[in-house]
C-alpha positions as CSV (number, residue, x, y, z in Angstrom):
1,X,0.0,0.0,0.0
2,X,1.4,3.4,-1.1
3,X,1.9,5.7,1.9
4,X,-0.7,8.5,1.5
5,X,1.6,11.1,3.4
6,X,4.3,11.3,1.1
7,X,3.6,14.0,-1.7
8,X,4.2,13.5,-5.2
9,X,3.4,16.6,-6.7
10,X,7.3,17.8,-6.2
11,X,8.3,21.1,-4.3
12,X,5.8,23.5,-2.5
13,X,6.5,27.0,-1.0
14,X,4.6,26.4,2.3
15,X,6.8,24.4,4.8
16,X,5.4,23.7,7.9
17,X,7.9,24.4,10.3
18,X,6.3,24.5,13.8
19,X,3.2,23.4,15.6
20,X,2.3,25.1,18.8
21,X,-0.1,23.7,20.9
22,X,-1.7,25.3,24.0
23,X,-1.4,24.1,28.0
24,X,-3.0,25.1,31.5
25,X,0.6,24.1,32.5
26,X,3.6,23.5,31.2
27,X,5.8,21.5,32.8
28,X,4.2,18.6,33.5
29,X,3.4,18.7,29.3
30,X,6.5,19.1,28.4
31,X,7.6,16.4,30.8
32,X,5.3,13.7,29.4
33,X,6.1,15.2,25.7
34,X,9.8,14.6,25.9
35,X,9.4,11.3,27.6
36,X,7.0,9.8,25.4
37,X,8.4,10.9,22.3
38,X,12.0,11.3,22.5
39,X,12.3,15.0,22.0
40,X,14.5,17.3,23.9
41,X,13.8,20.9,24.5
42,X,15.9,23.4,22.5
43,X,15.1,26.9,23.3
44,X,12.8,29.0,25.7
45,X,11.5,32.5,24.2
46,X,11.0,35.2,27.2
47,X,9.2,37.3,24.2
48,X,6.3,35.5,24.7
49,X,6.2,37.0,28.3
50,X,4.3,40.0,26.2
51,X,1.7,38.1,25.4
52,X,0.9,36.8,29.4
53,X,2.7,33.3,28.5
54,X,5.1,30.9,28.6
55,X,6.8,28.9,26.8
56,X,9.6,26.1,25.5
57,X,10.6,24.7,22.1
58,X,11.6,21.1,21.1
59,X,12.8,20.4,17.5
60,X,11.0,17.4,15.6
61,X,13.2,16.8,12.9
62,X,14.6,19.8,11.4
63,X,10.7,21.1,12.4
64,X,9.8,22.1,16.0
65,X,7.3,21.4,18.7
66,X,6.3,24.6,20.6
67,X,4.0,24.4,23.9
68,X,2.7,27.7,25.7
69,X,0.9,28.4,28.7
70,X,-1.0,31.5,30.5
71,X,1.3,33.2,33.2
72,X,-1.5,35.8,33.6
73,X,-5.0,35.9,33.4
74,X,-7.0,37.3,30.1
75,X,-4.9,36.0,27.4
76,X,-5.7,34.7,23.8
77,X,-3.9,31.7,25.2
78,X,-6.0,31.1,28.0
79,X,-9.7,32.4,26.5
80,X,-8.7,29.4,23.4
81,X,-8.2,27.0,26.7
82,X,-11.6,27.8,27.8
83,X,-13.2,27.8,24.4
84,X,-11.7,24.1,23.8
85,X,-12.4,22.5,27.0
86,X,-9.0,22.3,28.0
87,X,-5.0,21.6,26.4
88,X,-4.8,21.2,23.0
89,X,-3.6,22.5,19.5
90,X,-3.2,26.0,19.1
91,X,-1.5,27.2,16.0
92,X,-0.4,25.4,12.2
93,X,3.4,27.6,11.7
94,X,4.2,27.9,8.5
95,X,7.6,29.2,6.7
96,X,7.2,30.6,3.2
97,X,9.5,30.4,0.4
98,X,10.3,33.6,-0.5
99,X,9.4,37.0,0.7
100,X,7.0,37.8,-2.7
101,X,5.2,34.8,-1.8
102,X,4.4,35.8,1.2
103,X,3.3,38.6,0.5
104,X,1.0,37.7,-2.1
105,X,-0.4,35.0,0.5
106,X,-0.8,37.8,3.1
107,X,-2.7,40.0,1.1
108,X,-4.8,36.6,-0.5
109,X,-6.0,36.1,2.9
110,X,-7.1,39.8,3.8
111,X,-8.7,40.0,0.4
112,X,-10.5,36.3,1.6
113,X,-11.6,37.8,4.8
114,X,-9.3,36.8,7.0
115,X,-8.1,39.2,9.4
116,X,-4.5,39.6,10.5
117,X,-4.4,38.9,14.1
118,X,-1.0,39.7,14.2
119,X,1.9,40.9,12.7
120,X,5.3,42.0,12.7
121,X,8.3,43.1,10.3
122,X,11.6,42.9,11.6
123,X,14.5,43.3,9.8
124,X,15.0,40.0,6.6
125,X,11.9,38.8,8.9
126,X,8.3,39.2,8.2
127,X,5.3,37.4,10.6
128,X,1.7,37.4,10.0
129,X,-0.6,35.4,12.4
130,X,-4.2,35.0,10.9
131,X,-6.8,34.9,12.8
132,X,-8.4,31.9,14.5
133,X,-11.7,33.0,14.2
134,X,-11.6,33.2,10.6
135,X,-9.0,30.5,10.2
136,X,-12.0,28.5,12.2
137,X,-9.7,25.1,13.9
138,X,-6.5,27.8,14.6
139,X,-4.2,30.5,13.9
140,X,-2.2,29.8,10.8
141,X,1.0,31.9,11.0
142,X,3.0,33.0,8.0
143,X,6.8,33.7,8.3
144,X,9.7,34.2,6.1
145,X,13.5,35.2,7.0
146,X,15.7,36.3,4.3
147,X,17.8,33.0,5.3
148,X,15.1,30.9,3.2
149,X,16.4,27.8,4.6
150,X,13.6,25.1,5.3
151,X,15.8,22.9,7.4
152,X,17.6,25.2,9.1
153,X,17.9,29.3,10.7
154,X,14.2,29.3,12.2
155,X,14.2,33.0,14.5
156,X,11.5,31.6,16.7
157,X,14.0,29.9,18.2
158,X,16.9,32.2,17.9
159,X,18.3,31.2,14.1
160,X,20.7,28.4,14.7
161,X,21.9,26.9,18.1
162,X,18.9,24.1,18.6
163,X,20.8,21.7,16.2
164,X,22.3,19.7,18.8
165,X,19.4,18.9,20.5
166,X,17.5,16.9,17.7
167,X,17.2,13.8,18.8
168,X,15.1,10.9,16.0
169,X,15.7,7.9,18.0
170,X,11.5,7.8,18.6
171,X,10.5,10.5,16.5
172,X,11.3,11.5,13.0
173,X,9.2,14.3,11.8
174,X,6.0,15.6,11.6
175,X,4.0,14.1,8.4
176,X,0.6,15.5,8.8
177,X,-2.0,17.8,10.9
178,X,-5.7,17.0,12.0
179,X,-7.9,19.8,11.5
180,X,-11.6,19.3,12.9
181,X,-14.7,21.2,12.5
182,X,-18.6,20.4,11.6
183,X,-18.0,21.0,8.1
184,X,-14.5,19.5,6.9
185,X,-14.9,20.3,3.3
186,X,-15.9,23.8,3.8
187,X,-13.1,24.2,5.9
188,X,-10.4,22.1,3.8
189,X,-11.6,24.6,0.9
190,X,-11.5,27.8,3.0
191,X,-7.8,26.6,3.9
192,X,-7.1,26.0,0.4
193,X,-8.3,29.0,-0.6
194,X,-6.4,30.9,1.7
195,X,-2.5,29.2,0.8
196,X,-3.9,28.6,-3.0
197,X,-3.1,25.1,-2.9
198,X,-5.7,22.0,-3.8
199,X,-8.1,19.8,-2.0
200,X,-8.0,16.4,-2.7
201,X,-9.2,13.4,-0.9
202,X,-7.5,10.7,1.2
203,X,-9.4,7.8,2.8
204,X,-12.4,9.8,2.6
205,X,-11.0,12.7,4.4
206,X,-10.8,16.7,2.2
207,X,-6.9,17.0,2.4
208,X,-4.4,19.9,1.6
209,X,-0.8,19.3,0.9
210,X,1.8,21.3,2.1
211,X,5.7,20.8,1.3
212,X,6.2,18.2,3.9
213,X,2.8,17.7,5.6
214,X,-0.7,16.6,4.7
215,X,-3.5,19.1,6.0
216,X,-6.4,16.5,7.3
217,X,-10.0,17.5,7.9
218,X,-12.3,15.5,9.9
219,X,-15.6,15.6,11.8
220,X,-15.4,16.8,15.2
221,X,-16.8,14.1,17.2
222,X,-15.2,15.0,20.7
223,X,-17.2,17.4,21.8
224,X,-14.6,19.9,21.5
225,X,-15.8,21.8,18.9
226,X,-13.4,23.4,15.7
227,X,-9.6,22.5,16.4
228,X,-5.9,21.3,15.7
229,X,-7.1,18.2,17.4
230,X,-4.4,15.5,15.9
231,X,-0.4,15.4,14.2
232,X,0.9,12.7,12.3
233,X,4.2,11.9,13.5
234,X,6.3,9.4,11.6
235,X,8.5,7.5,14.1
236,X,11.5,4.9,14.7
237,X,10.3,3.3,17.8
238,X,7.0,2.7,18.0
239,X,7.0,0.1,21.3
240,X,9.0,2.7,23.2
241,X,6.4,5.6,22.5
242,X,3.8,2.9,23.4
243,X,5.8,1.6,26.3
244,X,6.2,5.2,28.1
245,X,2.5,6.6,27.4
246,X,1.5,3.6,29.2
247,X,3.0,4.7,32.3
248,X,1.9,8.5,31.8
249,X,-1.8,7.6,31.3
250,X,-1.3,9.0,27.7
251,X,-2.0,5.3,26.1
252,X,-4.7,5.3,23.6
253,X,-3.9,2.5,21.0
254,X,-0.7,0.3,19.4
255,X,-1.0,3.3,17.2
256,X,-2.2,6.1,19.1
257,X,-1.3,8.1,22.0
258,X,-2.6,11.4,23.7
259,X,-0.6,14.3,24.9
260,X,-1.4,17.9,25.9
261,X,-5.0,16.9,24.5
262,X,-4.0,16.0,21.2
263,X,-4.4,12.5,19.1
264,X,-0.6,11.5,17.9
265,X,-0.8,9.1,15.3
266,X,1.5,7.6,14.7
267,X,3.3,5.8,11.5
268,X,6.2,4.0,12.2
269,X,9.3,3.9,9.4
């Protein structure tokens, strides 16, 4: 059987480079995250301290895991807690290929109705966060850096300096992100309508392609409404990841485990 999350089509200029998800408390997720899958934590960002959270940074691959929590009350971070019931997925990363795509893809989704719900423009570095609301299952973040390196300087964890600290012994990479909401195909076209890229189908299932992952939208049928509710992780060590969620209460399946309220699939190599 072919593997459906390896994309034929050739090169892309949307990489996702980061997921970050969302936690009532860190430590103890970042505890079970790094145990469970292998992963070692790379950088901590103090600039998120603006924003009333925490936070801490673990490469997957030459991608990254990012978790933040509410240090203070009334933050986006912890009204999206509330909204969801509790931990989860927070926000799809993205790093774009060139600074004129990026721009066009900015002003695609304003002209889509999508506002900006954040944005900055630093020097060779240009961020655009759009808006939950209107993304509808999370933020989806635009960035490019005049480096334009998708495997290596990433600024939102200061450039270079977190190479060391991959670790693949468990877990290889990301290979593909669950988006859920009532409507999946509405939503799978809004998304593709926003990065103007294609739906097509998998296993029943509206998908979107990006460079290295495969956008998935399901039903919701947890209650939790609209969300990043799963990642596709391929992996090395299957048993271990198994072996270790056991003990953290994190065991779902042979196949599937749950951390910081989010289904990990996972596809071993």
């Amino acid at each position: 059987m072919s593997d459906p999350y390896i994309w034929e089509g050739g090169y892309l200029t949307i990489q996702l480079r980061q997921i970050c998800l969302v936690a009532e408390k860190l430590d103890s997720v970042i505890d079970d995250l790094t145990a469970i899958l292998g992963i070692k934590s790379c950088y901590v960002d103090p600039g998120v301290g603006a924003f009333g959270l925490e936070n801490n940074l673990m490469p997957v691959g030459r991608n990254f895991l990012e978790v933040v929590a509410p240090i203070q009350e009334n933050t986006a971070g912890g009204r999206y807690l509330e909204r969801r019931g509790g931990d989860g997925g927070y926000m799809v990363i993205t790093q774009i290929d060139k600074l004129e795509e990026h721009q066009r893809l900015r002003t695609r989704a304003l002209d889509n109705g999508v506002r900006i719900a954040h944005e900055n423009t630093r020097d060779g570095w240009e961020l655009c966060q759009l808006h939950p609301r209107d993304m509808v299952a999370a933020f989806l973040e635009l960035e490019w850096d005049v480096n334009e390196d998708f495997e290596g300087h990433w600024n939102p964890v200061g450039g270079l300096g977190w190479e060391d600290k991959v670790c693949q012994d468990r877990t290889i990479d990301f290979i593909g992100v669950e988006l859920q909401s009532e409507n999946p195909l509405q939503l799978a076209h809004h998304w593709a309508t926003v990065t103007d890229l294609p739906v097509h189908h998998e296993n029943d299932n509206p998908c979107v392609n990006f460079n290295n992952v495969t956008l998935r939208f399901v039903e919701s049928t947890d209650g939790r409404g609209a969300g990043l509710g799963g990642l596709d992780i391929r992996v090395k060590d299957q048993a271990g990841i198994i072996e270790e969620a056991k003990k953290r209460d994190c065991y779902v399946s042979d196949s599937q485990v749950n951390i910081c309220g989010t289904r990990w699939y996972l596809y071993e190599t």
